[in-house]
C-alpha positions as CSV (number, residue, x, y, z in Angstrom):
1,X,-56.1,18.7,-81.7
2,X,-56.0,22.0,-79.9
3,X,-52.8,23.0,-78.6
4,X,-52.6,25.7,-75.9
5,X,-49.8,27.0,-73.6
6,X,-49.6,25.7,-70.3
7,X,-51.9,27.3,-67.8
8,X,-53.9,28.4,-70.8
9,X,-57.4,27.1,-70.7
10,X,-59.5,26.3,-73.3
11,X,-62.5,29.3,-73.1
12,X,-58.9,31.5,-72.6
13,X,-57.8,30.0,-75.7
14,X,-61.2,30.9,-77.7
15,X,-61.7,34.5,-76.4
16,X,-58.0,35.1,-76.9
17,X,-59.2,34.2,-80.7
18,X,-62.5,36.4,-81.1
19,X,-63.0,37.9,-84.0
20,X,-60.5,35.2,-85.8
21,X,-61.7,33.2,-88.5
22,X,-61.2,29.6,-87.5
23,X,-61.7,25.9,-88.7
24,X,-63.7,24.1,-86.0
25,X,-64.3,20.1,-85.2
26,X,-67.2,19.3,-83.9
27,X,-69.0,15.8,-82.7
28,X,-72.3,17.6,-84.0
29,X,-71.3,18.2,-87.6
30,X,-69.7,15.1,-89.9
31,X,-67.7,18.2,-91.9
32,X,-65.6,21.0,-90.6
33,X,-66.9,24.3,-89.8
34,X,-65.5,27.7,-91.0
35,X,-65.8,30.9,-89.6
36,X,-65.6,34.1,-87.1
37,X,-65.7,33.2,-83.8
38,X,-68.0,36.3,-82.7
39,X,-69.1,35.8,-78.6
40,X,-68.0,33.0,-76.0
41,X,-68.6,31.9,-72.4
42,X,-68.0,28.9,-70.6
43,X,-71.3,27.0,-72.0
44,X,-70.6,27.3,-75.8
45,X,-69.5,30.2,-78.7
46,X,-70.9,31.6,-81.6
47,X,-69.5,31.2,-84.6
48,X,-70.2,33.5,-87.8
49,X,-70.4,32.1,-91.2
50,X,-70.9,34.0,-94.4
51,X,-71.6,32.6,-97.9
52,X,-70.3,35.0,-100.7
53,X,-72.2,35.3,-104.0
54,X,-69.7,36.6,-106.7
55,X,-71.8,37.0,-109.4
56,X,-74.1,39.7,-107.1
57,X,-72.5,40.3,-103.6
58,X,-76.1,42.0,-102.4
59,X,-77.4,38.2,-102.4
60,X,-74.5,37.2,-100.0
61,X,-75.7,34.5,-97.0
62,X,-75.0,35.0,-93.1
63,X,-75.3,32.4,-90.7
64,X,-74.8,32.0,-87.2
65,X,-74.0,28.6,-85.7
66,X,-74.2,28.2,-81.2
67,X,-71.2,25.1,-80.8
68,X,-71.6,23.6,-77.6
69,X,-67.9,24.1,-76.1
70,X,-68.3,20.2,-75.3
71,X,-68.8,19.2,-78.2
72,X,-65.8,21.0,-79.9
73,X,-63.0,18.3,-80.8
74,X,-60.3,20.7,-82.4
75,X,-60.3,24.3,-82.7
76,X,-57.6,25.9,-85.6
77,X,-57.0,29.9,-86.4
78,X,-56.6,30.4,-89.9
């Protein structure tokens, strides 16, 4: 579960952690997400994933995911 000081909200929490590469829990996805969170507000944040290819790093993948803030159950810097 996320852990935060006291008088620290949660959107505080996540833009104090932009640009961090995170695990995420989410009631939308039955696995755990990993990636950069890369913009926030109060309605949801954008999280940053990239696939890399070692065998030929030109074919690596990008992807961006928009969580619902609601739906977030734990939130983890790595």
């Amino acid at each position: 579960m996320l852990k935060t000081k006291k008088n620290l909200s949660f959107q505080e929490f996540v833009k104090n952690h932009l640009n961090d590469y995170v695990e995420i829990e989410s009631y939308l996805s039955s696995s755990k997400l990993y990636g950069t969170i890369s913009e926030c507000d109060n309605i949801s944040l954008t999280l940053k994933i990239t696939y890399h290819d070692e065998e030929n790093p030109r074919y690596n993948e990008r992807e961006t995911l928009y969580i619902p803030m609601n739906s977030i159950k734990s939130i983890k810097k790595l």
